[in-house]
C-alpha positions in Angstrom: 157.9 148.8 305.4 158.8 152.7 304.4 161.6 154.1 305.1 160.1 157.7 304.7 160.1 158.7 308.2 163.4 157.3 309.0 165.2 159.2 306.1 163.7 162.7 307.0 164.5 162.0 310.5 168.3 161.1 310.1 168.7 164.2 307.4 167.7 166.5 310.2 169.6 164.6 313.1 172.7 165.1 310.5 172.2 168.2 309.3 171.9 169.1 312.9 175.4 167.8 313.2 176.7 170.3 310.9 175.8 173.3 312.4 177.8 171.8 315.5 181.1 171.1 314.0 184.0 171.9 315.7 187.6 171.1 316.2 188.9 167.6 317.1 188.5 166.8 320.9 191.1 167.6 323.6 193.5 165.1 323.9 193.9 164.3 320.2 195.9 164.6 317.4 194.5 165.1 313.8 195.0 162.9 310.8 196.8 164.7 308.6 195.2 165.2 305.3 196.5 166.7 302.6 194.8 169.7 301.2 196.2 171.0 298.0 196.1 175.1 298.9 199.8 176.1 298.5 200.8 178.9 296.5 202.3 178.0 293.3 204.3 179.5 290.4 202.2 180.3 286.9 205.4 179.3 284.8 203.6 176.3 283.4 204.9 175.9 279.8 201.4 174.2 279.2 199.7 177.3 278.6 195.8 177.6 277.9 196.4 177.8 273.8 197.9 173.9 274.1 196.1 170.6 275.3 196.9 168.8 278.4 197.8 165.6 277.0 197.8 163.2 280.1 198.6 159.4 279.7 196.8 156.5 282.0 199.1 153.4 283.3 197.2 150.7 284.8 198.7 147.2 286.5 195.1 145.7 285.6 192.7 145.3 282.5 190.1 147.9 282.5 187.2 145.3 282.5 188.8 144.2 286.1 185.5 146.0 287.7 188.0 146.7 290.4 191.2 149.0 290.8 191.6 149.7 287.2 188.5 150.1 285.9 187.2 152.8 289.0 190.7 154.7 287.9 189.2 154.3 283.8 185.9 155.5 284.2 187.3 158.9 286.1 189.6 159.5 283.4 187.1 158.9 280.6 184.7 161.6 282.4 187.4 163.7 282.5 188.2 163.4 279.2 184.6 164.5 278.1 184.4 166.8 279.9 187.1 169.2 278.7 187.9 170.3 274.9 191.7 171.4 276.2 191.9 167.6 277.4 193.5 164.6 275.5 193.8 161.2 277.2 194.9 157.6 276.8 195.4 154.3 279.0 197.6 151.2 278.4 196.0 148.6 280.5 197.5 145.2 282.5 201.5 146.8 282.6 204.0 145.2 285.0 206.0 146.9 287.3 208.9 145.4 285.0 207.5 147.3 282.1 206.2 150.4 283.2 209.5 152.3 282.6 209.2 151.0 278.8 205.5 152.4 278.6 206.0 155.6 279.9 208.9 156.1 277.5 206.4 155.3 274.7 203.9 157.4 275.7 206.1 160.3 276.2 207.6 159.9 272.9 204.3 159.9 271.6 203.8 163.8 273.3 202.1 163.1 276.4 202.9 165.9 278.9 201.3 164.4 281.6 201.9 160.8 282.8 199.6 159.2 285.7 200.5 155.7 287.1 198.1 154.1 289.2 199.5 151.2 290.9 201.6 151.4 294.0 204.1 148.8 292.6 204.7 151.7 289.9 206.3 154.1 292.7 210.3 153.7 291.9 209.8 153.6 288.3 207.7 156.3 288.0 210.5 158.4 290.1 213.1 157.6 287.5 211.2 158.3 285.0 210.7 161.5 286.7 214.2 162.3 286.9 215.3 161.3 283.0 212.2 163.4 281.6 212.3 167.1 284.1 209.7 168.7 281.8 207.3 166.4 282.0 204.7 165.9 284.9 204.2 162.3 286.3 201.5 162.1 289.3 201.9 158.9 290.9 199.0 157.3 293.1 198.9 155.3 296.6 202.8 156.1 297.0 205.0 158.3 299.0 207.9 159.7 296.7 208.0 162.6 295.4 210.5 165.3 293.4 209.4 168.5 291.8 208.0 167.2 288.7 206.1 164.4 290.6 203.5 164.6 292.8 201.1 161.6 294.6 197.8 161.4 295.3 195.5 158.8 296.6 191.8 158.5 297.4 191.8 157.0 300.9 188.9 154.3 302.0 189.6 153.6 305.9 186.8 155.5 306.8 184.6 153.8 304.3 186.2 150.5 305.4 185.3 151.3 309.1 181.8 151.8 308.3 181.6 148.6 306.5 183.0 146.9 309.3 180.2 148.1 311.6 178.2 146.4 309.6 180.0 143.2 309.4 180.3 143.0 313.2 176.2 143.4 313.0 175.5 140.8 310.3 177.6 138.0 311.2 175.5 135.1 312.8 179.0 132.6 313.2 181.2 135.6 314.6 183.9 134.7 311.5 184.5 137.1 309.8 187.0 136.8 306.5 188.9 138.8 304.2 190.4 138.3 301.0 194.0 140.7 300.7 196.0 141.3 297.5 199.0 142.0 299.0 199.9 143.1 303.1 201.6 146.6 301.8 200.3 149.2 304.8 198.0 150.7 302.0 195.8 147.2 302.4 196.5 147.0 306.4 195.2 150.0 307.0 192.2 149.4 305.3 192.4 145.8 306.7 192.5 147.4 310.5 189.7 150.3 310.1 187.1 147.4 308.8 188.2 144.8 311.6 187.8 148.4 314.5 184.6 148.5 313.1 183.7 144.9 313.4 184.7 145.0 317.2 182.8 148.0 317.9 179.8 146.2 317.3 180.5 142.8 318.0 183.6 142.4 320.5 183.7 138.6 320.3 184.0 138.6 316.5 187.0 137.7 314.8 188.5 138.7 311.0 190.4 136.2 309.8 192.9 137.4 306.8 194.1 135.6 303.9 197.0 137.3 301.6 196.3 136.0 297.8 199.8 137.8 296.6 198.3 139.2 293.4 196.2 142.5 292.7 194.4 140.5 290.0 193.6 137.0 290.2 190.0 135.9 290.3 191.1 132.3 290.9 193.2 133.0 293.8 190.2 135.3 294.9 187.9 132.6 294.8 189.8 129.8 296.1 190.5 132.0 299.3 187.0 133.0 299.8 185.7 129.2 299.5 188.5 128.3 302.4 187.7 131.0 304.4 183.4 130.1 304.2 184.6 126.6 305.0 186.0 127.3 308.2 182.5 129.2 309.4 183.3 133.0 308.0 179.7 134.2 306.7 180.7 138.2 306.0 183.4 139.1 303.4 185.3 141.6 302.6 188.2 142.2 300.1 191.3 143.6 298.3 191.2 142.2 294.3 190.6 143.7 291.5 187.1 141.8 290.1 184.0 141.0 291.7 184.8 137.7 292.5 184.5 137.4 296.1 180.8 138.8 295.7 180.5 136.1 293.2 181.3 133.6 295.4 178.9 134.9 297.9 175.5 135.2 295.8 176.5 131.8 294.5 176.2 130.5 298.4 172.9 132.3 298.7 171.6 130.4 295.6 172.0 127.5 296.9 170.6 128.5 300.3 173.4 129.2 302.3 173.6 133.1 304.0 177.2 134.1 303.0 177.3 138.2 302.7 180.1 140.3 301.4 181.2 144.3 300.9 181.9 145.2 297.4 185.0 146.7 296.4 186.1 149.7 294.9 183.1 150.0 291.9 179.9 149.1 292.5 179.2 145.2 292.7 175.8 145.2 293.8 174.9 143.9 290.3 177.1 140.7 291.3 175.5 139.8 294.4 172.0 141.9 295.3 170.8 139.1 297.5 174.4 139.5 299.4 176.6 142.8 298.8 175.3 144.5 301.8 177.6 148.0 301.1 181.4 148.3 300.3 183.7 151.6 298.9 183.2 153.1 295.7 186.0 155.3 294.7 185.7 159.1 292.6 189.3 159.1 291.3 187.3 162.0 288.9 187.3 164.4 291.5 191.1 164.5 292.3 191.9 164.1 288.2 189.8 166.9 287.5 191.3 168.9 290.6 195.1 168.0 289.2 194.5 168.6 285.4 192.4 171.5 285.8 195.5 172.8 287.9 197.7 172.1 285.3 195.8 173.7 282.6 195.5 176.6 284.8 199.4 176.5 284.9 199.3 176.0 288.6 200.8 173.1 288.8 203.9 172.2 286.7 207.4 170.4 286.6 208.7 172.6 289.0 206.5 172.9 292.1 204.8 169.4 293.1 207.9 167.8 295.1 205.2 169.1 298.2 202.1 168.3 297.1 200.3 165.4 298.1 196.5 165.0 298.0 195.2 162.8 300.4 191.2 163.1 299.9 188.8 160.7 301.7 185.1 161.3 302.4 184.8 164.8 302.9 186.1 165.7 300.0 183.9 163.8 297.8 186.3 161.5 296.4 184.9 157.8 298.3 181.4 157.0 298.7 180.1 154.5 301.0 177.6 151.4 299.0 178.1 149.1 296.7 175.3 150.7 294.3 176.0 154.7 293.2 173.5 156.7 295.3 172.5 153.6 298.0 174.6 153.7 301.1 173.0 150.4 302.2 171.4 147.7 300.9 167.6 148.4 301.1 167.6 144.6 301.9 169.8 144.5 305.4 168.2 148.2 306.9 166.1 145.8 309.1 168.5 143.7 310.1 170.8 146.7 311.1 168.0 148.4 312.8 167.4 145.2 314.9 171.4 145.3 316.4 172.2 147.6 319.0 175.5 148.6 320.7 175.6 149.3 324.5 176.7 152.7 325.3 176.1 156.3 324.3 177.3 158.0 321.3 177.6 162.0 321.4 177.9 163.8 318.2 179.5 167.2 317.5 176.6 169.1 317.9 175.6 167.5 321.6 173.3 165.2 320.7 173.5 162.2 322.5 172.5 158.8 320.7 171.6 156.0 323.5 172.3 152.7 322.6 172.4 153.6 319.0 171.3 150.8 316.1 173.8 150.1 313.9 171.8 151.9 310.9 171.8 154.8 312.7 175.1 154.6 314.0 176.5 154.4 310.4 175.0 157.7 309.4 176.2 159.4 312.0 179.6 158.3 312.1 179.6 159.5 308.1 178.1 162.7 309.3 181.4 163.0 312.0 183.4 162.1 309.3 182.3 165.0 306.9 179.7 163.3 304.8 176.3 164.1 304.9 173.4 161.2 302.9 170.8 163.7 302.5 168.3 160.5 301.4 169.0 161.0 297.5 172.8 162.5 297.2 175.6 163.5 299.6 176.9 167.0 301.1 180.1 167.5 302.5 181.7 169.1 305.0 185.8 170.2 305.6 185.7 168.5 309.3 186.2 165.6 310.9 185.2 165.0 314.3 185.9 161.2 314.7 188.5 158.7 313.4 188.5 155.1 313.4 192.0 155.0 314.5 191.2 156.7 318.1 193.1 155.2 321.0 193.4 153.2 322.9 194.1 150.5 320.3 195.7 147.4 321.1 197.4 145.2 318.4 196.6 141.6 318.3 199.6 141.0 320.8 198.4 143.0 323.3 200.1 145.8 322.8 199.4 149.1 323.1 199.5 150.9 320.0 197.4 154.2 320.3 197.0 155.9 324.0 193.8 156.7 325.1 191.9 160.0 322.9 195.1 160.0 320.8 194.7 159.3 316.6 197.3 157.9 314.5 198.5 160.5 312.4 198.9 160.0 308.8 202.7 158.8 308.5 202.2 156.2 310.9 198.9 155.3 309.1 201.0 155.1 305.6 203.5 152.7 307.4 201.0 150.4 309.3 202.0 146.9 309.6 200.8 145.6 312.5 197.2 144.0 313.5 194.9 145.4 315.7 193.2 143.2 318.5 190.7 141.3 316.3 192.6 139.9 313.3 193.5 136.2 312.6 196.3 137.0 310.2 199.5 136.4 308.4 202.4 137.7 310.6 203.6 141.3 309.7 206.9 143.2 309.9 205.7 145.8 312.1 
């Protein structure tokens, strides 16, 4: 079957979208996101006549296809892309041993230190404090002083998306999910994949399982083989390699239907009979926006105690597939095609989509979300007119979290530990 007629058709149903944009609906509040546009000081003492020298931490070993290596292959574009720019990486650090690296590296002349691990947060802060010329960015946390900023490249949406899917694909209604570690980072994503799932298919469950380590493809494995062997055919995940998508094409090889959602990089390589989408990060676009900034003498080791970037689809820092440029599978369009959800689905320009497919519904949710698949690349556009986290949302208590048209905003999202309705999971502190 070609899929001609359907692409041309959704570009212009999205495009149409566009043009209809508007403000958030009555009755909600906005996510906050972060967008760096303050006016800053030029008293950078990095001026245009000296290289940026920026230094890399990782918790994980670049070949990890996961965390770390999405985070190496943005700095290594980076890095070619500008003569003024010298880099380097030190690969599988500790949270112990952090302090100790960065002390090396900045007796070694680096300028600019990024650590990319949450666990890295408090170090990275004293570090910050002993060392007042130099600049430390520090990603996925939440402290800050004026010589360190944060900055993260957020995946809920993509999660949510993924979930839809899920939800659509399941035959057993068991869903699973592999988590490193139950910070609010991981719940988050965690909740947005499992609001998905129930928006499709409100008898499904997810059912969680915390591994306790970021990399640990044994761990990763042995939890994905429980979780198939109490009925879960769909997985998704939070580890570092491509090990859950291992595990999955290895079911399919023997015959068995066990899909999965890739992880950070793209893992369709692993698993093409089984990795039916995922979240592939562009950690690029916000390095490029931060050293560029600091080359410009924007930014420097006075001015970032405020400055937080917190980019997510529309800005072009997370992609939805687990393959560059292929938001789906070509191998599960039909499927998704086949599974509609009851109810109507307006989009921002007044179109009304009845009893949407799940295909379709994807799209357009991206669209509403500020990312536009044009059928060979993405544009994107500053708006969002929907958020997974929309009330009302119960937790799996019964509670009411989120009232009716209201959105979590973005401290409560960065403090989430509870579960919403449809998880099966460890018990939280929220």
């Amino acid at each position: 079957m070609s899929y001609k007629w359907l692409a041309i058709s959704l570009i212009l149903l999205l495009l149409g979208v566009v043009g209809g944009y508007s403000l958030a609906p009555k009755g909600t509040t906005q996510t906050v996101t972060q967008t760096v546009t303050q006016t800053v000081k030029e008293t950078s003492t990095l001026t245009q006549e000296k290289k940026v020298k920026a230094a890399f931490i990782y918790i994980g070993p670049i070949g990890d296809y996961g965390w770390s290596h999405a985070h190496h292959q943005a700095k290594e574009m980076i890095d070619k892309k500008y003569d003024w720019l010298e880099t380097t990486q030190v690969e599988s650090v500790t949270p112990a041993a952090s302090a100790g690296v960065m002390e090396q590296l900045i007796s070694q002349g680096y300028n600019v230190i990024f650590t990319t691990s949450f666990d890295f947060m408090d170090p990275t802060l004293e570090e910050a404090k002993k060392h007042p010329d130099i600049i430390f960015w520090h990603c996925s946390g939440y402290k800050r002083s004026a010589n360190m900023g944060t900055y993260f490249t957020e995946f809920y949406q993509a999660y949510y998306l993924n979930g839809l899917m899920a939800g659509a694909l399941t035959k057993t209604k068991k869903i699973g999910y592999v988590a490193a570690h139950l910070i609010p980072e991981v719940v988050r994503h965690i909740n947005a994949f499992a609001i998905g799932v129930n928006e499709v298919c409100p008898d499904c469950k997810v059912y969680v399982r915390e591994i306790g380590a970021w990399v640990d493809p044994t761990k990763a494995r042995q939890a994905a083989e429980a979780l198939i062997s109490e009925g879960v055919d769909v997985l998704a995940f939070t580890e570092d390699t491509p090990t859950v998508v291992q595990v999955a094409e290895e079911h399919f090889m023997r015959g068995e239907r066990v899909l999965a959602f890739g992880h950070y990089s793209p893992m369709k390589e692993y698993g093409k009979d089984v990795c039916v989408s995922g979240q592939i990060a562009h950690w690029e676009v916000i390095y490029d926006d931060i050293l560029s900034k600091i080359y410009a003498g924007s930014y420097t080791s006075e001015n970032l105690e405020n400055v937080d970037y917190w980019w997510k689809l529309k800005e072009g820092s997370v992609e939805l597939g687990c393959a560059y440029n292929e938001p789906v599978n070509p191998k599960f369009i039909d499927e998704l095609r086949s599974v509609r959800i009851k109810g109507d689905v307006q989009l921002p320009n007044g179109t009304v989509l009845k009893d949407p497919d799940v295909y379709t519904l994807v799209f357009a949710r991206l669209a509403q979300m500020g990312a536009i698949w044009t059928g060979n690349g993405w544009k994107y556009v500053n708006d969002e007119t929907f958020d997974p986290f929309t009330g009302p949302i119960y937790d799996n208590k019964g509670k009411l979290r989120v009232l009716p048209g209201q959105r979590i905003g973005h401290d409560e999202l960065w403090s989430m530990q509870w579960w919403v309705s449809n998880i099966v999971g460890p018990e939280l502190g929220g």
